[in-house]
LUMLOKOL-393681 format. One record per residue (C-alpha): residue number from 1; residue in three letters; chain; x negated, y, z. Coordinates in steps of 0.5 Angstrom, whole numbers, plus 2048, in hexadecimal, padded with zeros to 3 digits. Each point is the difference from the previous one (the first is absolute). Example, Ala and Ser with C-alpha at 12.3 -4.5 7.8 and 13.67 -1.06 7.14 Angstrom:
% LUMLOKOL-393681
<rec i="1" aa="ALA" ch="A" xx="7E7" yy="7F7" zz="810"/>
<rec i="2" aa="SER" ch="A" xx="7FE" yy="807" zz="7FE"/>
This chain:
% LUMLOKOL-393681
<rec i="1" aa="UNK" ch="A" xx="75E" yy="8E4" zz="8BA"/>
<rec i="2" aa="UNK" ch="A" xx="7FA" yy="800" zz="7FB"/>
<rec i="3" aa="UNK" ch="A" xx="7FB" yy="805" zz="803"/>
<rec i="4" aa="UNK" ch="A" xx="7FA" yy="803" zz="7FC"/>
<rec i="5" aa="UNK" ch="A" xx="7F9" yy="804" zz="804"/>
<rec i="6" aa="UNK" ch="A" xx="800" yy="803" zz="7F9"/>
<rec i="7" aa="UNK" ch="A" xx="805" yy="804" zz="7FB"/>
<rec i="8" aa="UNK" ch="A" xx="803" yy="7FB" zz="7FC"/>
<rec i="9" aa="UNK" ch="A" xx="806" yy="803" zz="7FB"/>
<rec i="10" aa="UNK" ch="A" xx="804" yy="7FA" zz="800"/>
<rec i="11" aa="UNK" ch="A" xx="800" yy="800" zz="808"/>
<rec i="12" aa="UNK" ch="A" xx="7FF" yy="807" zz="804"/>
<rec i="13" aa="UNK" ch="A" xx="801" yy="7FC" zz="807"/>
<rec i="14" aa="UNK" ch="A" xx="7F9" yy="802" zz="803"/>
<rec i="15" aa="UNK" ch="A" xx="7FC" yy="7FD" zz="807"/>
<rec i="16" aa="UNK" ch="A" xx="7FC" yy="805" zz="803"/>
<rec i="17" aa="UNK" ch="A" xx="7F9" yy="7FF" zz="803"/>
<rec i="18" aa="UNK" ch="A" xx="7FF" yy="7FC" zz="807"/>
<rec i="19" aa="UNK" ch="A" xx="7FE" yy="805" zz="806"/>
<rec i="20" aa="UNK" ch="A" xx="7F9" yy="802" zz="803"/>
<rec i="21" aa="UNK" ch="A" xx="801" yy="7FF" zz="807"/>
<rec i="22" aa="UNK" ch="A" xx="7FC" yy="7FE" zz="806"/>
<rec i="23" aa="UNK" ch="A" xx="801" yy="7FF" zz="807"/>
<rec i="24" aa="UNK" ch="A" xx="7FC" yy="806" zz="801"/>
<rec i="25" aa="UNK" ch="A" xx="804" yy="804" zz="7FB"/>
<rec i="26" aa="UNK" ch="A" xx="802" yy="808" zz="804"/>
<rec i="27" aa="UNK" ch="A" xx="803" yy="803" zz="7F9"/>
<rec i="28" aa="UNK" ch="A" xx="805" yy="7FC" zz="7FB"/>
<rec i="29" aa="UNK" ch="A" xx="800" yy="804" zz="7FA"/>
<rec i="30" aa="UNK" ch="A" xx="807" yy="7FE" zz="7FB"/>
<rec i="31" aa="UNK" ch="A" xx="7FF" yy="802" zz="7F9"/>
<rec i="32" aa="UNK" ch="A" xx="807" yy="7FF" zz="7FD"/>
<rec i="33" aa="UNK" ch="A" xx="7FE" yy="7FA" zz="7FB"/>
<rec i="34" aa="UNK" ch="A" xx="7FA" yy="7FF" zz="7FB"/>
<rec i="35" aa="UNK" ch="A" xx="800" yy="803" zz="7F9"/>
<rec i="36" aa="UNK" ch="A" xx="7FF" yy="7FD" zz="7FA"/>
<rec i="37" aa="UNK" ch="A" xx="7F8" yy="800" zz="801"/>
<rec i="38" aa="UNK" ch="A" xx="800" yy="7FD" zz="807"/>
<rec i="39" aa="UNK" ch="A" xx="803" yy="7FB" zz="7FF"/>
<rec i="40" aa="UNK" ch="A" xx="7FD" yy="7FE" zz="7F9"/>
<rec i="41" aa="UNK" ch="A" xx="7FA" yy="801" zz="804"/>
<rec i="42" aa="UNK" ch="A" xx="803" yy="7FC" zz="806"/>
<rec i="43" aa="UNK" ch="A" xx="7FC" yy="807" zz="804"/>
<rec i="44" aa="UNK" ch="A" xx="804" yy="805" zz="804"/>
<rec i="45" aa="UNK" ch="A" xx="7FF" yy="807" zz="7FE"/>
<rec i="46" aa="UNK" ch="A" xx="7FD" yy="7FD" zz="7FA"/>
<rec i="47" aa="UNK" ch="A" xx="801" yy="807" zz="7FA"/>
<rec i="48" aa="UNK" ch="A" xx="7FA" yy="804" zz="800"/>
<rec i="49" aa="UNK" ch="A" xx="804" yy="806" zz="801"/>
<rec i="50" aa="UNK" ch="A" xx="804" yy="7FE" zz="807"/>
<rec i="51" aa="UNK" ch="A" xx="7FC" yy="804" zz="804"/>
<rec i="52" aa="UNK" ch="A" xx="801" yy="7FB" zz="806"/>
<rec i="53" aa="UNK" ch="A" xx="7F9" yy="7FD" zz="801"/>
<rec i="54" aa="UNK" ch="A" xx="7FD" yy="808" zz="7FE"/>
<rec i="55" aa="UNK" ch="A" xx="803" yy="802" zz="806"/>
<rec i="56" aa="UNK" ch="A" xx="7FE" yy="7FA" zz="804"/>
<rec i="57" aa="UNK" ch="A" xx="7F9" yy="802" zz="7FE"/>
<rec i="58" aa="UNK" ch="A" xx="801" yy="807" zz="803"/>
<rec i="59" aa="UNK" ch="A" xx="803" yy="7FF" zz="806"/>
<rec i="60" aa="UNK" ch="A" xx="7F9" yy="7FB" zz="801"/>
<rec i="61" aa="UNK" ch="A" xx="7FB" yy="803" zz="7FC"/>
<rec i="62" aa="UNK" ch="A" xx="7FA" yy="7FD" zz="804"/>
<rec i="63" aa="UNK" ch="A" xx="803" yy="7F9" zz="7FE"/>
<rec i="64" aa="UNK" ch="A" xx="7FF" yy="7FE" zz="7F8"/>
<rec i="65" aa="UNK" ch="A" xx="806" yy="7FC" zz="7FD"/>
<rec i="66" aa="UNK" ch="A" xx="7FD" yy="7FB" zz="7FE"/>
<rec i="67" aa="UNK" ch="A" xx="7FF" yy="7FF" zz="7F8"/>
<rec i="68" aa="UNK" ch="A" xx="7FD" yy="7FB" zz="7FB"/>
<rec i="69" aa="UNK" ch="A" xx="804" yy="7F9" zz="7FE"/>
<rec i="70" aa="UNK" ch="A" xx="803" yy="7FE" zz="806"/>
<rec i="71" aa="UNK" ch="A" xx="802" yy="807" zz="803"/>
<rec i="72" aa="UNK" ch="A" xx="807" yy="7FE" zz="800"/>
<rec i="73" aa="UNK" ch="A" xx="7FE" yy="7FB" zz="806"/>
<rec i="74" aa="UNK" ch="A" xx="7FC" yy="804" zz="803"/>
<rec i="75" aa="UNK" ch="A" xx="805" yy="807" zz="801"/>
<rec i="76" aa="UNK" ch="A" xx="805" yy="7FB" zz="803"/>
<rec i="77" aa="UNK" ch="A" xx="7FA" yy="800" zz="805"/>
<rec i="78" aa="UNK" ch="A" xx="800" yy="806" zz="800"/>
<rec i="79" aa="UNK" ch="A" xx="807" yy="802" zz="801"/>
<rec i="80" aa="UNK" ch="A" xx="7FF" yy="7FB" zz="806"/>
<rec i="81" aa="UNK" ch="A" xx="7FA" yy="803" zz="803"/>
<rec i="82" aa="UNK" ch="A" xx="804" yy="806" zz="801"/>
<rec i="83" aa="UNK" ch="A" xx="806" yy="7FE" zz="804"/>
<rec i="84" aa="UNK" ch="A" xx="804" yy="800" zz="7FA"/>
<rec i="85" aa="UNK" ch="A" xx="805" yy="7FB" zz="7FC"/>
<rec i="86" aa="UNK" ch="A" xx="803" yy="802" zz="7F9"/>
<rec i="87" aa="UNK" ch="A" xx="807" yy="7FC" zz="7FE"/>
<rec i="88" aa="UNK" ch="A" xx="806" yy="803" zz="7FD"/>
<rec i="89" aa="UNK" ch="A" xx="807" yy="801" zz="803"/>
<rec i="90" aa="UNK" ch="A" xx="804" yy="7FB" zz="7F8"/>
<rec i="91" aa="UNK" ch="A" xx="7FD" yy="7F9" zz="800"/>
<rec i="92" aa="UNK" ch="A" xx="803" yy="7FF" zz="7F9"/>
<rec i="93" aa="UNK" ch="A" xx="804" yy="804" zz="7FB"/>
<rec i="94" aa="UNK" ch="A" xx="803" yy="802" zz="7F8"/>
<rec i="95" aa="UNK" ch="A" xx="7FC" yy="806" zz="7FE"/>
<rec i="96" aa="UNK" ch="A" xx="7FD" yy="801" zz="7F9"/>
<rec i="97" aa="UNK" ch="A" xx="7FA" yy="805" zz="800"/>
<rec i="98" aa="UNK" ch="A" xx="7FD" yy="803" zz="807"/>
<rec i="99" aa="UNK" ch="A" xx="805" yy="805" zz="802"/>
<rec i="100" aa="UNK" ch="A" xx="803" yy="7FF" zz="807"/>
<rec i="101" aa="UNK" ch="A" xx="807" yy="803" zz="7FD"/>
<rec i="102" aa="UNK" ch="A" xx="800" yy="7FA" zz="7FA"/>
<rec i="103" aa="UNK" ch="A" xx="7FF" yy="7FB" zz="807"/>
<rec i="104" aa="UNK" ch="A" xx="808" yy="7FC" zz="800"/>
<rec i="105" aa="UNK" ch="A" xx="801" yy="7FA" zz="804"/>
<rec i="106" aa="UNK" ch="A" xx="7FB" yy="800" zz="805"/>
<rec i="107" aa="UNK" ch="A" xx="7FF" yy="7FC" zz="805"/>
<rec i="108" aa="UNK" ch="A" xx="7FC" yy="802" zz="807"/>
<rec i="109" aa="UNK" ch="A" xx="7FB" yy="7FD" zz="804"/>
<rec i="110" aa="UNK" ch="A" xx="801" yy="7FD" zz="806"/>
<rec i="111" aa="UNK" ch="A" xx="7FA" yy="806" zz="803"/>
<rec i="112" aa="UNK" ch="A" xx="802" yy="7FD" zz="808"/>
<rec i="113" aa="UNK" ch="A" xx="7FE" yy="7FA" zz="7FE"/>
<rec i="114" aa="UNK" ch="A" xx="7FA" yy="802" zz="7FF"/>
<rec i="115" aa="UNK" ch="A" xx="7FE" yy="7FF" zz="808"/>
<rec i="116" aa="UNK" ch="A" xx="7FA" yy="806" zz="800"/>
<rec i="117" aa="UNK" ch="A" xx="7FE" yy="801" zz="808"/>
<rec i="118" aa="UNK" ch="A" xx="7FD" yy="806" zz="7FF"/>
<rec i="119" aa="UNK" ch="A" xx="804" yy="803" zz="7FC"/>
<rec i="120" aa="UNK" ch="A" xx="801" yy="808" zz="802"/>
<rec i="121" aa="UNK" ch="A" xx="803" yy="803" zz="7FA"/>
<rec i="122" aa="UNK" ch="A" xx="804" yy="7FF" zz="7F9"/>
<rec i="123" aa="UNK" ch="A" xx="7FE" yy="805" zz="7FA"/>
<rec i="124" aa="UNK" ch="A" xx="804" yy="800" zz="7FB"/>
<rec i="125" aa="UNK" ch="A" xx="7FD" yy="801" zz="7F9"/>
<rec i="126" aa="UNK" ch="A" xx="805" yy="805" zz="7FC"/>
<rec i="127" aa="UNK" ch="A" xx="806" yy="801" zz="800"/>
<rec i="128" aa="UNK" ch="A" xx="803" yy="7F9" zz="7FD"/>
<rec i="129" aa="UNK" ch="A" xx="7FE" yy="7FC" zz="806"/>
<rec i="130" aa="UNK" ch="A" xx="801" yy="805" zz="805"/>
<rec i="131" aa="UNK" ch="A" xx="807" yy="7FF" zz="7FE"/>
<rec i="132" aa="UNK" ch="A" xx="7FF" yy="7FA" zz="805"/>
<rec i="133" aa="UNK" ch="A" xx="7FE" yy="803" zz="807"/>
<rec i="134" aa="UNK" ch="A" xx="806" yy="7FF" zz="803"/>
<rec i="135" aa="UNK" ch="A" xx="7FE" yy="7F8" zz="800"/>
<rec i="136" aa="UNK" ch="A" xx="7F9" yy="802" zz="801"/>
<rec i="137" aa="UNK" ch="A" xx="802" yy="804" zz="807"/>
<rec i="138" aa="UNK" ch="A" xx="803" yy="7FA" zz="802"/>
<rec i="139" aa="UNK" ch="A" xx="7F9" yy="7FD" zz="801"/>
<rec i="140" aa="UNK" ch="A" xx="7FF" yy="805" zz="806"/>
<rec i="141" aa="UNK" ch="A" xx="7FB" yy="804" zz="7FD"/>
<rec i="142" aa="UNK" ch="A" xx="7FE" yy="808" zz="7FD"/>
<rec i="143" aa="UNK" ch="A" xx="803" yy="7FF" zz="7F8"/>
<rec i="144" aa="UNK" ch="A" xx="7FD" yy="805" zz="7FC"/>
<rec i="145" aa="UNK" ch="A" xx="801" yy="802" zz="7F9"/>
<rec i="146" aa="UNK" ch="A" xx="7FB" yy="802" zz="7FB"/>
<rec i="147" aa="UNK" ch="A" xx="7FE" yy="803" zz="7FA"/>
<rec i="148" aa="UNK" ch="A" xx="800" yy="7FB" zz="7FB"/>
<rec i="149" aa="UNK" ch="A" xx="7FA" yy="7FF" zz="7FD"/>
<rec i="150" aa="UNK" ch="A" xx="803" yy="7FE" zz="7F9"/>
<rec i="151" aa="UNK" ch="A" xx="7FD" yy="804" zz="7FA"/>
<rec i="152" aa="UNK" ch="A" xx="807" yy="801" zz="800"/>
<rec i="153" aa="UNK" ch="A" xx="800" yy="805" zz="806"/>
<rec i="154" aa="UNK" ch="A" xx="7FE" yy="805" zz="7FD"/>
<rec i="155" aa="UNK" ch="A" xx="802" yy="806" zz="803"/>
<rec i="156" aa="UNK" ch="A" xx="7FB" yy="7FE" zz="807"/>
<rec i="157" aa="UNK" ch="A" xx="7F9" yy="802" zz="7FF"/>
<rec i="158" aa="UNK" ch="A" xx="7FA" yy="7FB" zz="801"/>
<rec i="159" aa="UNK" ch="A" xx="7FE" yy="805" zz="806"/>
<rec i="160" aa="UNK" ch="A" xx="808" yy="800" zz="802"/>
<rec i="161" aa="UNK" ch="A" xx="800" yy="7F9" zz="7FF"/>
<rec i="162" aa="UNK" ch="A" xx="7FA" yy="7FE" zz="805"/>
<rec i="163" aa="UNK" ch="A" xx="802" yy="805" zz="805"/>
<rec i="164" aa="UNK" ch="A" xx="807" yy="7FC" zz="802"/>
<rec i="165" aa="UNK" ch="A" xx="7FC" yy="7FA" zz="7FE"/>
<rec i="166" aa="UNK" ch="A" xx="7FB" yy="801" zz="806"/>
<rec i="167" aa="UNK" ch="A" xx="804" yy="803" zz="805"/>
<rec i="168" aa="UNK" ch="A" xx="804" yy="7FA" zz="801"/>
<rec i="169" aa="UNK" ch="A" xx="7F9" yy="7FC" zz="801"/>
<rec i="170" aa="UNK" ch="A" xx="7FE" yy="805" zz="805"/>
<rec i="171" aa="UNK" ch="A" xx="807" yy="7FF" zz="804"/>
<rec i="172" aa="UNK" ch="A" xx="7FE" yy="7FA" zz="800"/>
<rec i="173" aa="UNK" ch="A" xx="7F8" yy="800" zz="802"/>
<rec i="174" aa="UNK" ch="A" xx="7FE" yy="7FD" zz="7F9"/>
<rec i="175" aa="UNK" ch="A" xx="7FC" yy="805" zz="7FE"/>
């Protein structure tokens, strides 16, 4: 099978991003899989109106995302700083576009095998990767679905958004 981190008409099988973990991760946020300008961009959350890192930046005010040239790098820093990990629950799949409902064929990532010590809860970013808590609660520990923070979730306000958002993060001490 020929894999592509970024769309290719001829070939609409596609590799998603590696996670961002740690030993010391608490929280493992699972997106679904990357949109188009993620993995153009090799990024999680890459499109400017994902609201994900504004509501990161919310939930830890006093705590600046970094910006400038490298910020990338540097958010995945910052993710981990505070006792979070980010991955998806598809590891591969055919889809055109960005929306979860044109994924097909996905194949799932081995998240057991992550081997996260700390890890004290999932949190399921959306509806489509929350498809997959059966397994994620096999790994003995509170699963959570989230409010996708996709601009495709319109439905949910910014305010709505967060509030779910930091509930989970106090659960677990992260705030």
């Amino acid at each position: 099978m020929n894999r592509s981190t970024a769309p290719d008409p001829d070939n609409l099988v596609l590799t998603g991003l590696a996670p961002i973990v740690s030993p010391a991760t608490v929280v493992l946020i699972l997106g679904s899989f990357p949109g188009v300008r993620s993995l153009e961009q090799q990024q999680y959350y890459a499109h400017p109106q994902n609201q994900f890192w504004k509501i990161l930046q919310a939930v830890w005010p006093d705590h600046p995302l970094p910006t400038g040239a490298d910020s990338y790098a540097r958010k995945k820093a910052w993710l981990l700083d505070h006792g979070l990990g980010v991955w998806d629950v598809y590891a591969a799949c055919e889809r055109e576009g960005s929306l979860d409902s044109a994924i097909r064929a996905p194949v799932a990532n081995d998240i057991a095998g992550l081997k996260l010590p700390k890890l004290a809860a999932i949190a399921h970013n959306g509806g489509e990767s929350f498809k997959h808590a059966r397994h994620t609660r096999t790994l003995g520990v509170p699963v959570y679905q989230l409010p996708s923070t996709s601009p495709a979730n319109a439905s949910w306000s910014f305010e709505r958004k967060l509030a779910a958002w930091r509930e989970v993060f106090d659960a677990h001490k992260l705030t």
